[in-house]
C-alpha positions as CSV (number, residue, x, y, z in Angstrom):
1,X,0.0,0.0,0.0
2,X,1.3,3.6,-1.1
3,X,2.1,5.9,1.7
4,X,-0.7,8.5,2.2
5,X,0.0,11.9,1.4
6,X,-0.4,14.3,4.0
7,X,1.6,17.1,3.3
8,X,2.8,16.3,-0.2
9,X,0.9,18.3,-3.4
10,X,0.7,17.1,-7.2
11,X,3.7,18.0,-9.2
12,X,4.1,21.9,-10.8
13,X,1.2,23.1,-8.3
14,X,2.3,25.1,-5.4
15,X,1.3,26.9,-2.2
16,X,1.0,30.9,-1.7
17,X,1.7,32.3,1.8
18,X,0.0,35.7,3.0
19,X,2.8,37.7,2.2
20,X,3.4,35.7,-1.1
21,X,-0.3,36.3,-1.6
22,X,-0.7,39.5,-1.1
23,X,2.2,40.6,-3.2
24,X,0.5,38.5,-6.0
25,X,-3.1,40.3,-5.3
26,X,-1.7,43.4,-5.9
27,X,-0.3,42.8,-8.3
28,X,-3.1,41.4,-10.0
29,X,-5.4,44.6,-8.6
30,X,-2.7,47.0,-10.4
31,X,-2.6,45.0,-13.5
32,X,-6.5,45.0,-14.0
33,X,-6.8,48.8,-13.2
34,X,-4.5,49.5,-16.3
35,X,-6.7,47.4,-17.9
36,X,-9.7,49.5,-17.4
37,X,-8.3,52.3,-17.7
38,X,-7.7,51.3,-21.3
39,X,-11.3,50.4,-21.8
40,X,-10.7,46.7,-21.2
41,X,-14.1,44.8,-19.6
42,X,-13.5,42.1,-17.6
43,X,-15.2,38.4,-18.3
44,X,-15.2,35.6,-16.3
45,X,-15.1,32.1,-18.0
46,X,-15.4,28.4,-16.0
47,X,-12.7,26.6,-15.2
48,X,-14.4,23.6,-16.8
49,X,-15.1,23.3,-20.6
50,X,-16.1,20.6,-23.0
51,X,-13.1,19.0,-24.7
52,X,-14.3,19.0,-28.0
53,X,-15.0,22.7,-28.2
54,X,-12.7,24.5,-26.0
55,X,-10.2,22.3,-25.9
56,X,-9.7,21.5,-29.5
57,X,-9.6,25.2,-30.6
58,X,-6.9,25.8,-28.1
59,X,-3.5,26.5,-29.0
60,X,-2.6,24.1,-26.3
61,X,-1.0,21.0,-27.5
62,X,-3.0,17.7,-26.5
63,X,-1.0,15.9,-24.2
64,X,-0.9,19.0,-22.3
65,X,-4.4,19.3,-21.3
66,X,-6.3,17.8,-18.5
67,X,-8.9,15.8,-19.2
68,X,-11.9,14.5,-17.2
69,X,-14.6,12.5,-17.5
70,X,-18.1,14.2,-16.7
71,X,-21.1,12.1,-15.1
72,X,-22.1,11.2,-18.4
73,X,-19.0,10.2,-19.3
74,X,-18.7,13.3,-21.8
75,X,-14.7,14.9,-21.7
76,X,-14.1,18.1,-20.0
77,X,-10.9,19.7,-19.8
78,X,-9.4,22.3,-17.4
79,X,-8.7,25.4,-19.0
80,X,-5.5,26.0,-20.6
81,X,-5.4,29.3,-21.4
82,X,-8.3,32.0,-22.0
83,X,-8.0,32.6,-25.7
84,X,-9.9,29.8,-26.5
85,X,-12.9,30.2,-24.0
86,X,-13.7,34.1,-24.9
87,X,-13.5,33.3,-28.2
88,X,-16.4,30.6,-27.5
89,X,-18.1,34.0,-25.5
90,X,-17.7,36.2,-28.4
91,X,-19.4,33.8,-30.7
92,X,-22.4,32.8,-28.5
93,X,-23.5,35.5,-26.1
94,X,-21.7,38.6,-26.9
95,X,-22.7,37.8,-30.7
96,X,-24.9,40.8,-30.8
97,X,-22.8,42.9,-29.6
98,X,-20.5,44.7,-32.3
99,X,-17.3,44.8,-32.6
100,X,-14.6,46.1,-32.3
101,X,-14.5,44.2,-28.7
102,X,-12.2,44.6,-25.9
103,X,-12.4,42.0,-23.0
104,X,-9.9,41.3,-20.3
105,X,-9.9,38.4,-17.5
106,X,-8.0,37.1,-14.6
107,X,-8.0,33.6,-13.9
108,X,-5.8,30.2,-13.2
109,X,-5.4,28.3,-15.9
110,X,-4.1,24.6,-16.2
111,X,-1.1,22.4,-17.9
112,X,-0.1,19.0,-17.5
113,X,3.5,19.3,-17.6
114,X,6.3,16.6,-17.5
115,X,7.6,15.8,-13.8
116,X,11.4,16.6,-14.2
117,X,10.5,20.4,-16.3
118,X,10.1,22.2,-13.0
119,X,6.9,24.2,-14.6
120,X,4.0,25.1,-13.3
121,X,0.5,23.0,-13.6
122,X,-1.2,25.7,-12.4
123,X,-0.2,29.5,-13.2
124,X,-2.2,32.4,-13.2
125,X,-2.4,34.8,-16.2
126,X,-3.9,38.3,-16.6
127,X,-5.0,39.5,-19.8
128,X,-7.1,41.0,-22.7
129,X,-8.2,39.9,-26.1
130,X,-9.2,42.9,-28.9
131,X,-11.6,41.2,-30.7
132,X,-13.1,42.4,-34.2
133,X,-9.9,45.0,-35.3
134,X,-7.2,43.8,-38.0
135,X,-5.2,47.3,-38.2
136,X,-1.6,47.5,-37.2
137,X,-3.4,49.9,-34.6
138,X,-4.7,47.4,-32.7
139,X,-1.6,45.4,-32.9
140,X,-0.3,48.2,-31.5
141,X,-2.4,49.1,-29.0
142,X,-2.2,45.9,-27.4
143,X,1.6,45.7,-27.4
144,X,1.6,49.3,-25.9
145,X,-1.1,48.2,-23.2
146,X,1.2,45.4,-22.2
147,X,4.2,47.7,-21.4
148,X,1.7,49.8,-19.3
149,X,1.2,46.6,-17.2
150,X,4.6,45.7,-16.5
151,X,5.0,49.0,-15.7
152,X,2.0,49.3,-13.4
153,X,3.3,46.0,-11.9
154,X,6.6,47.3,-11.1
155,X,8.4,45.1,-13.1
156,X,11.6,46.8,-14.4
157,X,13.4,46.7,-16.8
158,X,12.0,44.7,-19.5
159,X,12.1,44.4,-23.6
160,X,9.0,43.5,-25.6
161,X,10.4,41.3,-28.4
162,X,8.5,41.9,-31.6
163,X,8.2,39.6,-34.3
164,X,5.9,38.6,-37.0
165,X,5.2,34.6,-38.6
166,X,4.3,35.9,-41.5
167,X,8.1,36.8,-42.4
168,X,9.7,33.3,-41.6
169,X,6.4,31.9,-43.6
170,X,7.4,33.9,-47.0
171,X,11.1,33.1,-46.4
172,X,11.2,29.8,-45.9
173,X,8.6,29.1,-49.0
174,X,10.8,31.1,-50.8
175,X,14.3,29.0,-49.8
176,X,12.6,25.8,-48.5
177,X,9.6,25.4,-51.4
178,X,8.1,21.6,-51.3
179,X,10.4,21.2,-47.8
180,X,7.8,21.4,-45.6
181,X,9.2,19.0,-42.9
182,X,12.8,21.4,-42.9
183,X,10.5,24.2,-42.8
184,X,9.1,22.8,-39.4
185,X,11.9,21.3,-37.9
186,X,13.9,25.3,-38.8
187,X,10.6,26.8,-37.3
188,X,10.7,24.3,-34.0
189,X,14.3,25.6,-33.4
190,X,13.3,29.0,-33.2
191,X,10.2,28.6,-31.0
192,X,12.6,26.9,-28.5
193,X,15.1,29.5,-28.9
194,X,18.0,26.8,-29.8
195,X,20.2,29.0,-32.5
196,X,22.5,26.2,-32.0
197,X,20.3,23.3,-33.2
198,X,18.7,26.0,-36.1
199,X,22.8,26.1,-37.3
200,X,23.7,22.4,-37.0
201,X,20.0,21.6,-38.8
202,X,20.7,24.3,-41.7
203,X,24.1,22.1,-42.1
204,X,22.1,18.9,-42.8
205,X,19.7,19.7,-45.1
206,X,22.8,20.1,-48.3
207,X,21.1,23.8,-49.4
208,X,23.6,25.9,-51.2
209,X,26.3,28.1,-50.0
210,X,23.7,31.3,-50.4
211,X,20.7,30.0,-49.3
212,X,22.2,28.9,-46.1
213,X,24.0,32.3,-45.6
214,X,21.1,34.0,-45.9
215,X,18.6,31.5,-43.9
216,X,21.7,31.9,-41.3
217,X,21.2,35.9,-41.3
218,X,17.5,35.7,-39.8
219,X,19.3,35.4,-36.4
220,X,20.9,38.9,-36.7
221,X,17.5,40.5,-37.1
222,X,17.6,42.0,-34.0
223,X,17.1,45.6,-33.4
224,X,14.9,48.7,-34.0
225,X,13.0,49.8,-36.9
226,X,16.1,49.1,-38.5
227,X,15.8,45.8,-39.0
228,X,12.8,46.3,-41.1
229,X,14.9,47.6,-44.0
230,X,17.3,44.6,-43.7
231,X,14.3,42.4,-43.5
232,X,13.3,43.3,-47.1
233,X,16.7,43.4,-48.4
234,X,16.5,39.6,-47.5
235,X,13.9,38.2,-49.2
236,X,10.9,39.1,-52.1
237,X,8.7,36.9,-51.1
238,X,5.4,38.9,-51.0
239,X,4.2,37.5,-48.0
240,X,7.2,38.2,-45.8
241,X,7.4,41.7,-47.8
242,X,3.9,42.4,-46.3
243,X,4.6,41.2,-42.8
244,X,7.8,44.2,-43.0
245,X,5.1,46.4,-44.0
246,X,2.9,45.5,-40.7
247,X,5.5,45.4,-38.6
248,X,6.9,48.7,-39.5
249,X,3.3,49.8,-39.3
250,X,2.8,48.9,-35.8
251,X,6.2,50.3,-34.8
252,X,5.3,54.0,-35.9
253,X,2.5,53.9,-34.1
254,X,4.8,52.4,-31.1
255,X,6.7,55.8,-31.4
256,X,3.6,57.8,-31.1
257,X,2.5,55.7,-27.7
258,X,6.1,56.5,-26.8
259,X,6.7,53.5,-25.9
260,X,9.4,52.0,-28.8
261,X,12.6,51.9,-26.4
262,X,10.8,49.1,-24.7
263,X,10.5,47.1,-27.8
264,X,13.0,44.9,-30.2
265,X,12.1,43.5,-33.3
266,X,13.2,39.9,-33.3
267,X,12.7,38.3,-36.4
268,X,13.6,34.9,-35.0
269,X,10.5,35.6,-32.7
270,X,7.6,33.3,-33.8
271,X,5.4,32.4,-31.0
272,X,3.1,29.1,-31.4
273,X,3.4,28.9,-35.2
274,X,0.6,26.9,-35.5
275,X,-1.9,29.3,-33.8
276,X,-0.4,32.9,-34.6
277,X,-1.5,34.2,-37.9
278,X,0.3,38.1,-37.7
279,X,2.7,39.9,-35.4
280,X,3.6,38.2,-32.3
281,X,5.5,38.9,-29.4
282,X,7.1,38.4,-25.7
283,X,7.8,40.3,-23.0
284,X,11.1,39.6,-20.7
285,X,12.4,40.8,-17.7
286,X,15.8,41.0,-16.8
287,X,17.4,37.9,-14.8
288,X,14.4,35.6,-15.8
289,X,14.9,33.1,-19.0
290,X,11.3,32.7,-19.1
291,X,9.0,35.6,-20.8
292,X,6.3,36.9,-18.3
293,X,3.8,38.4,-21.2
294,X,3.1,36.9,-24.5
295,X,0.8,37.7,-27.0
296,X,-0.1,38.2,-30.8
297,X,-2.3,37.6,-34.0
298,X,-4.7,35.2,-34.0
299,X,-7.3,35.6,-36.7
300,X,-8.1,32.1,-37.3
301,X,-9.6,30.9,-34.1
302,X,-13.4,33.0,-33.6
303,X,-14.0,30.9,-37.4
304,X,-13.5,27.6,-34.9
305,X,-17.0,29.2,-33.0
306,X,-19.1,30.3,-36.3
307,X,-18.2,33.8,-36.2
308,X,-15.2,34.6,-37.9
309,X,-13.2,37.9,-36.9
310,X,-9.6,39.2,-36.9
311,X,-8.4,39.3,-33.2
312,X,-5.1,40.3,-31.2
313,X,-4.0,40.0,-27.5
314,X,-1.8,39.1,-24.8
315,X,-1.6,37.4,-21.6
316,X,0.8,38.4,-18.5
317,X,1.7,35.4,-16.0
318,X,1.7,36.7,-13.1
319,X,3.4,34.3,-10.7
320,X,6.3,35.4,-12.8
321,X,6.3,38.8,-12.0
322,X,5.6,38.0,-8.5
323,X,9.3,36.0,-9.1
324,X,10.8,39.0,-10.9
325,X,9.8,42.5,-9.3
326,X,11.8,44.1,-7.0
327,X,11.6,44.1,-3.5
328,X,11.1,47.7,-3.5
329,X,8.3,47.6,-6.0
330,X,6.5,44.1,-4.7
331,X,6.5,44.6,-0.9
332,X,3.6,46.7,0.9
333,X,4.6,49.1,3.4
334,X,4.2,48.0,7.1
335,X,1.0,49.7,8.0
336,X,-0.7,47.3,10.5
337,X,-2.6,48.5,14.1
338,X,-3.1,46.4,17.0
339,X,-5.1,47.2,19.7
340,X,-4.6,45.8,22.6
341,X,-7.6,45.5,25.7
342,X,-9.2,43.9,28.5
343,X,-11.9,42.4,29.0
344,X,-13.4,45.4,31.2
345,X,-12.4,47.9,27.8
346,X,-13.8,45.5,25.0
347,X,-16.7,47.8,24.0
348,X,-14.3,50.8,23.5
349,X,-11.7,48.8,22.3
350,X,-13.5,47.0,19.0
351,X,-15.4,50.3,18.7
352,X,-12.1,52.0,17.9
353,X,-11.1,49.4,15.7
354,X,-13.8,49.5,13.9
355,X,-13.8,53.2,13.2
356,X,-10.1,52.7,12.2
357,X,-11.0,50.3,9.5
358,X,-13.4,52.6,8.1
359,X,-10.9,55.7,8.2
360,X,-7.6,54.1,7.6
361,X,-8.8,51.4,4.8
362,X,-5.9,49.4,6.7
363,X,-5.2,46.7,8.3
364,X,-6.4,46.5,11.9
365,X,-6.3,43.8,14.2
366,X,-7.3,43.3,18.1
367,X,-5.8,41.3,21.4
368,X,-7.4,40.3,24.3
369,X,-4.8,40.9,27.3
370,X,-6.9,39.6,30.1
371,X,-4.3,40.7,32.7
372,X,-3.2,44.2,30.8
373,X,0.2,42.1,29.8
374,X,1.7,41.6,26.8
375,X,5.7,40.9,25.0
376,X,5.9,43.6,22.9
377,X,9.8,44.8,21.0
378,X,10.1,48.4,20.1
379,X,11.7,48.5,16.4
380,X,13.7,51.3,14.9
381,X,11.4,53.7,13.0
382,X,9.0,53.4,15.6
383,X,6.8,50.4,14.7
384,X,6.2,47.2,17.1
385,X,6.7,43.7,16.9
386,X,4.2,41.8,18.9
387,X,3.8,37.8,18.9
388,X,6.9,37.8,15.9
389,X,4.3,40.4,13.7
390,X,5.5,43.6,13.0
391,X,2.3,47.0,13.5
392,X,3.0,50.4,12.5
393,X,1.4,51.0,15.8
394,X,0.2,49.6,19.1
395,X,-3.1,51.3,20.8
396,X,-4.0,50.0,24.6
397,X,-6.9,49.9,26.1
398,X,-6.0,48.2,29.4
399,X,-6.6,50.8,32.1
């Protein structure tokens, strides 16, 4: 018989302590202001969704999901990501309303991961889909709303990589036509970030001197709006020549947000090639090898629910910025009362804390001294520490 498991949780799911969890609430309560203040209406979806809907559309891969097995023996899964299940909202009871649409969520979403990854099951994301709007202004906008989060969350600094799919699409039909298991292989390379694997493959697949020089170059696109100019010197396939256009597009109107210094274009940068359809990009802070935003075009997936529309978004993980913003940024000052009574001042006592709650909007808590003694440590700056917690002040009511 297996050992029971009392302390022990699933794999890639962990616990949150107050402080953790308050750091990550307000972070969370700062992220969704922004999002409001950008117009962005929050929606709610379950956690629970049928399989063949839901989960098929998402850009989740399969074996990632988790399943279940309703009463009726019908397959649920548990949300992946939120993409997928707006997009089912859009199309069913927000299909009267017009578009353009701008929606943003909260929520914990869910992926089985492999035990030895050290990921996370269960993360938490924070987002917004633009729903309805196929301009590079929306593209924009969205990119431009996601460097207003991290910087209402405090995270600092960061770079927004920039990319779009539609440039390695056109390339690689144009150097890799009929090749389209070296086009996928090149394209898995690059979604992983493994330059070194993209070099050694290029080596294998006996192209010509040229065509491997210049399938080579895609990983010095890196820059400012610079870039775009080399990009079209590179290629005339119409497609990629387009997605230049966009992108250079999108990063005027960048410049006018005044935002630009916060973004790269990254050519290499393709996102989940399978489900983008347009610009795509990543946000990363510094001294974290994982991206805490992501986001781009996806105008193939509101077709999946019967109502076909061009839509763009992101989605910040916020137990990564929790991991990534500075002390000074994430931790809430000290502002804690305790009052301290007897049994003889209760009345007066909870009365005062009740009043204080009211006119402070802080935290306020009460102990019962029944002999007018307590252990209490004077700190420097004049707070308390009583029973190992730390209050910005002490009120008595033990006379």
């Amino acid at each position: 018989m297996s050992k029971p498991k009392v302390f022990e949780k699933p794999t890639g799911v962990k616990d949150y302590l107050p402080e953790a969890a308050a750091k990550l609430r307000s972070i969370e309560f700062k992220l969704m202001q922004c999002l409001e203040r950008w117009g962005y209406r929050e929606i709610i979806t379950p956690t629970l969704e049928y399989y063949d809907t839901v989960g098929v559309a998402s850009s989740t891969e399969d074996k990632k999901l988790f399943k279940l097995l309703d009463r009726n023996g019908t397959t649920l899964v548990m949300r992946s990501d939120m993409t997928a299940p707006i997009a089912r909202v859009v199309s069913s009871l927000l299909r009267e309303h017009a578009f353009p649409l701008r929606l943003s969520y909260h929520a914990n979403v869910f992926r089985a991961i492999e035990a030895e990854a050290g990921r996370d099951a269960e993360f938490f994301q924070t987002g917004v889909e633009l729903v309805g709007d196929a301009s590079s202004e929306s593209d924009a906008e969205v990119i431009a709303l996601a460097v207003a989060c991290l910087q209402a969350a405090g995270v600092k600094p960061f770079k927004i990589a920039l990319g779009h799919v539609g440039f390695l699409n056109g390339l690689f039909q144009e150097t890799l036509r009929d090749r389209t298991d070296a086009q996928t292989q090149l394209k898995g390379c690059l979604l992983n970030r493994d330059y070194v694997g993209y070099r050694e493959a290029l080596k294998t697949m006996g192209l010509p001197a040229a065509v491997r020089e210049e399938l080579e170059g895609i990983l010095r696109l890196r820059g400012g709006q610079e870039i775009c100019r080399q990009a079209r010197q590179l290629t005339d396939d119409p497609v990629a020549q387009q997605a230049i256009a966009h992108l250079c597009e999108v990063w005027d109107v960048l410049e006018a947000y005044g935002v630009s210094e916060h973004v790269l274009i990254d050519l290499t940068m393709i996102g989940d090639f399978s489900y983008y359809t347009g610009m795509t990009f990543e946000g990363y802070a510094a001294d974290l090898g994982f991206p805490v935003c992501s986001g781009g075009r996806y105008d193939n997936l509101l077709a999946q629910f019967g109502r076909p529309a061009p839509a763009t978004g992101f989605a910040l993980k916020t137990n990564r910025i929790l991991e990534v913003i500075s002390k000074e940024a994430a931790a809430e000052t000290s502002n804690r009362v305790l009052i301290v009574y007897t049994a003889d001042n209760r009345q007066q006592a909870l009365s005062r804390a009740g009043e204080l709650r009211m006119e402070r909007q802080a935290p306020v808590e009460t102990l019962l001294a029944p002999d007018g003694q307590y252990e209490k440590e004077q700190l420097a700056g004049g707070s308390v520490r009583v029973r190992g917690i730390e209050y910005q002040s002490v009120i008595e009511f033990v006379n």
